[in-house]
C-alpha positions, -999 to +999 in steps of 0.1 A: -131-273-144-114-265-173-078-244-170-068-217-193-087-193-218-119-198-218-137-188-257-146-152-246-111-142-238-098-154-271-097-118-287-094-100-317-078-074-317-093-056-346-101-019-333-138-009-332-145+019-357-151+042-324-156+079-342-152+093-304-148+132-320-180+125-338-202+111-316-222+131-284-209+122-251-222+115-217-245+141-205-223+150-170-244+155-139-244+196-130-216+204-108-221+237-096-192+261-098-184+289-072-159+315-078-137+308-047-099+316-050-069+313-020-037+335-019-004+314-021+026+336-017+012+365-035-006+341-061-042+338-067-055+300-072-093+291-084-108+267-067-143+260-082-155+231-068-144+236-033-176+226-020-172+192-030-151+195+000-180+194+025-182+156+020-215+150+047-236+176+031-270+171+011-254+185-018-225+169-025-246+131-013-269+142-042-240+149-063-226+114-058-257+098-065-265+113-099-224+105-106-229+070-100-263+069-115-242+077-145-211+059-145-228+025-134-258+020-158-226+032-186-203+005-173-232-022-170-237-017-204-204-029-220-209-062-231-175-077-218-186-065-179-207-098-176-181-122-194-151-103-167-174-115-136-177-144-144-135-150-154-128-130-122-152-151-096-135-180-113-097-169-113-103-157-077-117-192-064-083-207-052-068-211-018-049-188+000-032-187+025-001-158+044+028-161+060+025-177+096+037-167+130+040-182+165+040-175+196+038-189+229+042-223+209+012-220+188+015-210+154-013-184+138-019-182+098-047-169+073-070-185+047-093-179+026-110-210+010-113-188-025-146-167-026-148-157+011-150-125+013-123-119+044-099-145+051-102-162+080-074-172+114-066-202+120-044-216+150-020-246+154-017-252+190+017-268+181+034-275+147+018-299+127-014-300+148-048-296+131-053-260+125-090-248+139-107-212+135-097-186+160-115-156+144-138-158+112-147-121+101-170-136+074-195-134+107-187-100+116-212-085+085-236-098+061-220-080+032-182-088+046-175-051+046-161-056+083-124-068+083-098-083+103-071-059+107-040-067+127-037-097+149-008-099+177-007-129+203+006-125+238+038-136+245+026-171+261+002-176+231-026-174+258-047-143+241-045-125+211-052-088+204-072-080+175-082-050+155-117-044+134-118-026+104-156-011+094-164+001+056-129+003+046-122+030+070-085+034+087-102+041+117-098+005+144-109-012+174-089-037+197-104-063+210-087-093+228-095-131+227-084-162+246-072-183+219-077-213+242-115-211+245-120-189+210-139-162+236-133-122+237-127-108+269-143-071+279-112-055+270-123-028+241-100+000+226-112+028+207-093+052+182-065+041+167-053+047+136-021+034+116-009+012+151-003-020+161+004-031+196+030-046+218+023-072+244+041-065+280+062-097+281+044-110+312+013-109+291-009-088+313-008-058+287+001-044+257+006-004+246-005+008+216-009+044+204-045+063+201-054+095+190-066+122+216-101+128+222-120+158+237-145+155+263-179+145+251-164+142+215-178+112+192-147+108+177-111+110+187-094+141+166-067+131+139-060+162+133-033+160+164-001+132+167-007+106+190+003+093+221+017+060+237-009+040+260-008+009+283-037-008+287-040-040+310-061-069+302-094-068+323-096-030+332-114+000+312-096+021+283-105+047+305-080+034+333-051+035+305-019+048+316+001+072+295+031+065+289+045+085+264+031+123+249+060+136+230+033+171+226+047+180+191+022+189+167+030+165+139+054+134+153+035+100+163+051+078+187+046+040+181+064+017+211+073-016+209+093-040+240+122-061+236+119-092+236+143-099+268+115-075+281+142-047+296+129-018+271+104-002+256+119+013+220+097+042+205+097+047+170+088+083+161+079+095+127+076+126+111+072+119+074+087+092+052+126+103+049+136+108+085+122+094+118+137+091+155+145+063+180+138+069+218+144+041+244+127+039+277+136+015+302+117-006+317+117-026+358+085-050+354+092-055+392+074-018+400+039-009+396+045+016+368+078-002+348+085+026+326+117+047+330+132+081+317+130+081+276+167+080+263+168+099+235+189+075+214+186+085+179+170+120+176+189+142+150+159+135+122+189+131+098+183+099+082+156+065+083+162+041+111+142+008+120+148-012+153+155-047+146+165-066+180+186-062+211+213-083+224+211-068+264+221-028+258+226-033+225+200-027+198+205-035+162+191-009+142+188-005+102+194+023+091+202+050+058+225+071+079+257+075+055+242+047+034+215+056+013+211+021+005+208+008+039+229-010+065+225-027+100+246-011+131+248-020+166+243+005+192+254+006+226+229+025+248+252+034+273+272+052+250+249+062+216+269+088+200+276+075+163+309+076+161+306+046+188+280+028+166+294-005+150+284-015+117+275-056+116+258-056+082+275-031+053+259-012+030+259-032-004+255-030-041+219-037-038+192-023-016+186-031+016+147-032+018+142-047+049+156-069+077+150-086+108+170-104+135+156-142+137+177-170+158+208-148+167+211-139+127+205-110+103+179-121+072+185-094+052+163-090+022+178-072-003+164-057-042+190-060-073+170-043-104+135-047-082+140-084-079+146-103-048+173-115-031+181-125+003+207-133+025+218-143+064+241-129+086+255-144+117+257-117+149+290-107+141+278-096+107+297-126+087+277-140+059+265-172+063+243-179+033+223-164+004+185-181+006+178-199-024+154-187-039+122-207-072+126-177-095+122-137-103+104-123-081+095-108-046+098-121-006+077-114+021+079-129+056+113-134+079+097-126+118+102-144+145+123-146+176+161-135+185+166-173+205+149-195+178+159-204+142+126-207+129+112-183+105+085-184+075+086-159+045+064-158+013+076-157-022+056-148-054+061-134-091+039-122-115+035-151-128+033-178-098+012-177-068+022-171-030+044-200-024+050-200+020+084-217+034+093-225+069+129-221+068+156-230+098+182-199+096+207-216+112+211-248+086+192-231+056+169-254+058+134-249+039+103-264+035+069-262+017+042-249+041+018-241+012+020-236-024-013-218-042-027-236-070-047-212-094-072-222-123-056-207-149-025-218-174+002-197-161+029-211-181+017-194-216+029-157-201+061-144-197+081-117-177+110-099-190+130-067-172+141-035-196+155-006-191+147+029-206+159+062-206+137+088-187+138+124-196+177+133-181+187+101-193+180+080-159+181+045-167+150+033-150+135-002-148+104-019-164+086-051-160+068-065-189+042-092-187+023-112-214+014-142-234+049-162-250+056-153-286+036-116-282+040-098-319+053-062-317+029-049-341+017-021-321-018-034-318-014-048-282-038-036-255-014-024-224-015-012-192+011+010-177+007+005-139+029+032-117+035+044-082+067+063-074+065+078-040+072+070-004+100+045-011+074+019-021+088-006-047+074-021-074+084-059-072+068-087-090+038-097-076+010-121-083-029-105-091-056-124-098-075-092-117-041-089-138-042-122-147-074-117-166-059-087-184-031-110-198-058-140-207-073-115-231-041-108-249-033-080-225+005-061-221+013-053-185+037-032-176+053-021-148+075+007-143+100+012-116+099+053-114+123+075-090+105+080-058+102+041-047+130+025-031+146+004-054+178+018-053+174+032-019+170+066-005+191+087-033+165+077-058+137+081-037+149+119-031+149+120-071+111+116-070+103+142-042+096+176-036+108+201-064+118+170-082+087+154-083+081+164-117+111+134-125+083+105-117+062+119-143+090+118-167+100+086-160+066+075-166+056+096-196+093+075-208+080+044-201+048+046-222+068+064-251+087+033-248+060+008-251+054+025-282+086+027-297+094-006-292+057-013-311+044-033-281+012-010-282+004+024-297-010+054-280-049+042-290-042+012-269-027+022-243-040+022-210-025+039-177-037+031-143-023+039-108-036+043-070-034+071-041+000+084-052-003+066-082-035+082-091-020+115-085+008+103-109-022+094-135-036+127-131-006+145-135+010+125-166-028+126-180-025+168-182+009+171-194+008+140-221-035+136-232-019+125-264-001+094-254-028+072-241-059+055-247-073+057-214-067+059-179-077+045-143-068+071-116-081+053-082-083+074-049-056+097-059-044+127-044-056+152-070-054+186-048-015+190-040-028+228-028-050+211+006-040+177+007-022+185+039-058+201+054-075+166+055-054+145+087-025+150+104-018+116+083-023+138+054+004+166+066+029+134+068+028+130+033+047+165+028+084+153+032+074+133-004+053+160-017+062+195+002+034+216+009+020+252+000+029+272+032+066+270+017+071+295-010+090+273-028+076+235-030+039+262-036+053+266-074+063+229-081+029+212-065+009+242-086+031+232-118+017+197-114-012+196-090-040+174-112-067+196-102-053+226-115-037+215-145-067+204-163-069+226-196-105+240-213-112+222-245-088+195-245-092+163-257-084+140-227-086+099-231-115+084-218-109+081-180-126+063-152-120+077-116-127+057-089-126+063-051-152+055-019-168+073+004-154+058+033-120+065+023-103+083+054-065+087+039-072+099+011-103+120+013-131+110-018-131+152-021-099+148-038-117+124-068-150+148-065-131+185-075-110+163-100-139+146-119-163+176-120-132+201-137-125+172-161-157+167-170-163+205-174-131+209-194-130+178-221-131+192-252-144+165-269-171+129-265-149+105-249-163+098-213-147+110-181-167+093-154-164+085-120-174+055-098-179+063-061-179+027-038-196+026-006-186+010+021-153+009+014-122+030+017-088+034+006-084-008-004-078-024+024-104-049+040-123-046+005-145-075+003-143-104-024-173-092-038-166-060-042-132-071-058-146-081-085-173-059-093-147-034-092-122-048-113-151-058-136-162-021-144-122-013-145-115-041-174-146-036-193-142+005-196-110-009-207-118-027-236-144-005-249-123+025-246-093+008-260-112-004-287-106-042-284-132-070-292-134-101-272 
């Protein structure tokens, strides 16, 4: 097979004489409006298409059919759709593999050959042995839209717990298999949402948290916070025991044990800035183990994240008086903080994440959004920084408090998942596996600016393309963004991107306030009343771009997901003139009644506020993409794409969003939208659907961008 650009993707990038203003546009699909209005604070707000809302009726099916009936056929059409299959299916056909984990003495990892649709478990029943299948969801559906979720082996290694993902739905079921003879037992758990589970260390167990349901319901109610279960191995969900109910209408416990087995520490969030730490004891020698909750950390004041124990001690990392993260020790006899004892300092850089492997700290830290990582001993002295291929980001860096062995991932935009098993007690590292991809890497290049937003924030961009790129302002980019719920945007490696650079592509990646690259103070800066500064900094980094003659407004292309498609629509009303086109995907367009979908959904307020308070009512209405949309503008041409399985962010979101742009666009360019079905949010998407979707993205790209391959 031939490596590199194949003759399609060598491009021209002479514009197409596209005389958008001139020409007739799509003929929309009717999307009936109702004169509905809701009183915030005194204030009237229209809501036309609120019956878009009522996502099972006849009407709003109908009103997705004749949608898609559009937007396909129109996509299906461009030329280059064929020609981006066939790239994709051929960039995608590599192996992959992520970042192993053992237990019991057996080590657990997945694959995917290239073009299977899921990727499949495999176990080692000891290191170095031949790895066999444990669990191959390829089997679980004929169209692989069934998915492995989460998979966490007993302590021994003997079974492993295993949650199902259906259509792309958050929604799971737990089942359990003996790894040793590849069967599932008849233990069956029912809805869960956003948990994982912990084994009881004698292997008999595990608790997890579920959702409440009503008597006679069909489905357990989300609307309410959830509650901590045991359930052990060989007995009925319906013989769970509860173990933990805090009864507050909007905090969700999650529980996991130490691994001396002596407690049971409940995580309990609230929202993405603050969270709480209670610790119950436990006595495996009695029938029901668990102990009085302790209270440890409850003053909601700042992030904390268990890490290990050492006896009474738990390590915990934490933003309390260190917005950029540090790692304390805490004495559970006596947890007052003035008592706590800081082991790792807060640093320069952030602290993204760390974990307690082998009697050490790996703490994995970001400088500029790029990688860096270092060990601690127990005391807190460092030991050594981890040497690291390149640029880029780290994934990776479990295991267990009494061995030294620990695997982590690294990747860049321009390399492939390379996976290390690393000793941290010598520093030590080895090549588990190391992707190879069918495509000539080494003729792109990544370089790191910085801008000035609005208020003159210096804020960091990636920028990816082919070596020796001419700034002549003709260069197709894409401006990818997030900004929210202290995600950061590292460099990673994406097969669909990589076809975006082969055809002489800009990517772009912009590091706005609201992440957590430089910890909690700049993810403040992005939330709340001063959410409006992660449209700045992204309406900056596109008047950059253009500045700097990478690309000009015509070609410029913006693209973001579920935050980052609200950031698309919002950036998209207040700036129609600086872009060329636009890719919001399952965004949260209605900042009014986000909050009305979940209780997941309420969650999202300590980013976003919400309308009950007077206050954060005027900023989400200042910038809400739903209500922003103005009659008679012209807006770029803009493909809006979400599922109709999507539980966390509701489709209804995309449906009002699409039918008031489509109503409002003052001139021909298309505003369409692309409804997937079974699927949901992105996870568990199949390969298939991968690329089809990508496909549609690239060539409504390059039509409306006006470049010929």
């Amino acid at each position: 097979m031939r490596v590199g650009l194949i003759p399609f993707l060598v491009v021209s990038l002479t514009l197409i004489a596209v005389a958008a203003l001139a020409q007739p546009g799509p003929a929309y699909p009717p999307s009936r409006v109702v004169d509905h209005r809701d009183d915030y604070h005194g204030t009237s707000i229209a809501d036309p298409y609120r019956w878009l809302e009522s996502l099972d009726s006849a009407e709003v099916k109908a009103w997705v059919e004749a949608q898609n009936a559009l937007s396909q056929p129109f996509l299906a059409a461009i030329p280059a759709r064929k020609r981006f299959v066939d790239r994709l299916t051929a960039l995608w056909n590599y192996e992959r593999y992520e970042v192993p984990f053992e237990e019991g003495g057996r080590y657990f990892f997945r694959k995917n050959d290239g073009l299977q649709n899921q990727s499949v478990l495999y176990v080692m029943d000891r290191w170095g042995a031949e790895p066999h299948v444990l669990i191959d969801p390829n089997a679980f559906s004929k169209d692989g839209t069934v998915a492995l979720g989460s998979a966490v082996p007993s302590p021994d290694g003997r079974y492993l717990a295993y949650s199902v993902q259906d259509g792309g739905s958050d929604w799971r079921i737990w089942k359990v298999r003996d790894v040793t003879t590849g069967d599932d037992t008849a233990d069956f758990i029912d809805d869960t949402k956003f948990t994982t589970v912990s084994w009881s260390r004698d292997g008999r167990g595990f608790y997890y948290s579920r959702y409440p349901r009503a008597a006679g319901a069909a489905r357990a109610d989300d609307q309410k916070p959830v509650a901590v279960w045991h359930h052990r191995l060989g007995t009925a969900q319906a013989e769970d025991r509860l173990v933990y109910d805090l009864r507050h209408a909007t905090r969700n416990p999650e529980a996991v044990v130490t691994e001396d087995g002596r407690f049971l520490v409940v995580t309990v969030f609230d929202g993405y800035d603050t969270n709480a730490l209670h610790v119950i004891p436990l006595d495996p020698a009695k029938a029901r183990p668990e102990g009085e909750a302790l209270a440890v950390l409850d003053a909601w004041d700042a992030l904390y994240g268990y890490l290990g124990n050492d006896g009474s001690t738990v390590f915990v990392q934490t933003t309390k008086d260190a917005p950029r993260s540090r790692i304390v020790a805490i004495d559970l006899s006596a947890p007052a903080a003035a008592n706590w004892r800081t082991v790792v300092a807060e640093a320069d850089e952030t602290l993204e994440q760390a974990s307690y492997v082998g009697g050490r700290f790996v703490a994995q830290y970001l400088k500029d959004a790029r990688a860096a990582v270092r060990v601690f001993d127990r005391t807190g002295a460092p030991a050594r920084d981890v040497a690291l291929p390149g640029i880029g980001s780290v994934g990776g860096f479990g295991g267990h408090h009494d061995r030294t062995e620990t695997f982590f991932s690294f990747l860049s935009f321009t390399s492939p998942v390379a996976i290390y098993r690393f000793d941290v007690a010598t520093g030590q590292a080895e090549i588990f596996r190391q992707a190879k991809v069918p495509a000539d890497l080494a003729r792109f290049e990544t370089k790191q600016v910085f801008y000035a937003s609005k208020d003159g924030t210096r804020v960091p961009m990636f920028l990816v393309h082919r070596k020796g790129l001419a700034l002549d302002g003709s260069n197709p980019t894409l401006l990818y963004g997030y900004g929210g719920f202290k995600a950061s945007e590292t460099p990673a490696y994406s097969t669909s991107r990589v076809a975006w650079l082969e055809l002489g592509g800009v990517l772009a990646v912009a590091n706005l306030r609201g992440g957590g690259e430089y910890g909690e103070a700049w993810h403040l800066a992005g939330t709340k009343l001063k959410k409006q500064n992660v449209f700045d900094d992204f309406i900056a980094a596109a008047e950059y771009l253009v500045r700097e003659r990478y690309t000009s407004p015509a070609r410029l292309a913006i693209q973001g997901g579920s935050n980052g498609g609200l950031l698309i629509g919002a950036v998209l009303n207040q700036r129609p003139d600086l872009f060329g086109a636009a890719l919001p995907a399952v965004g949260v367009m209605d900042m009014l009644r986000y909050h009305t979908a979940s209780a997941n959904a309420r969650q999202w307020s300590s980013d976003f506020g919400i309308a009950e308070n007077a206050e954060e009512f005027r900023a989400l209405a200042a910038y809400s993409p739903y209500h922003n949309i103005r009659d008679g503008v012209c807006y770029p041409p803009t493909l809006v794409t979400t599922a109709d399985r999507d539980d966390r962010v509701v489709p209804w979101h995309s449906f009002k969003y699409a039918a008031r742009l489509q109503k409002a666009q003052g001139c021909a360019r298309p505003i369409l939208i692309r409804v997937e079905t079974r699927a949901g949010h992105g996870a568990g998407k199949p390969t298939w659907m991968q690329i089809e979707n990508v496909a549609d993205e690239w060539a409504f790209l390059v039509r409306a961008l006006g470049v010929e391959p």
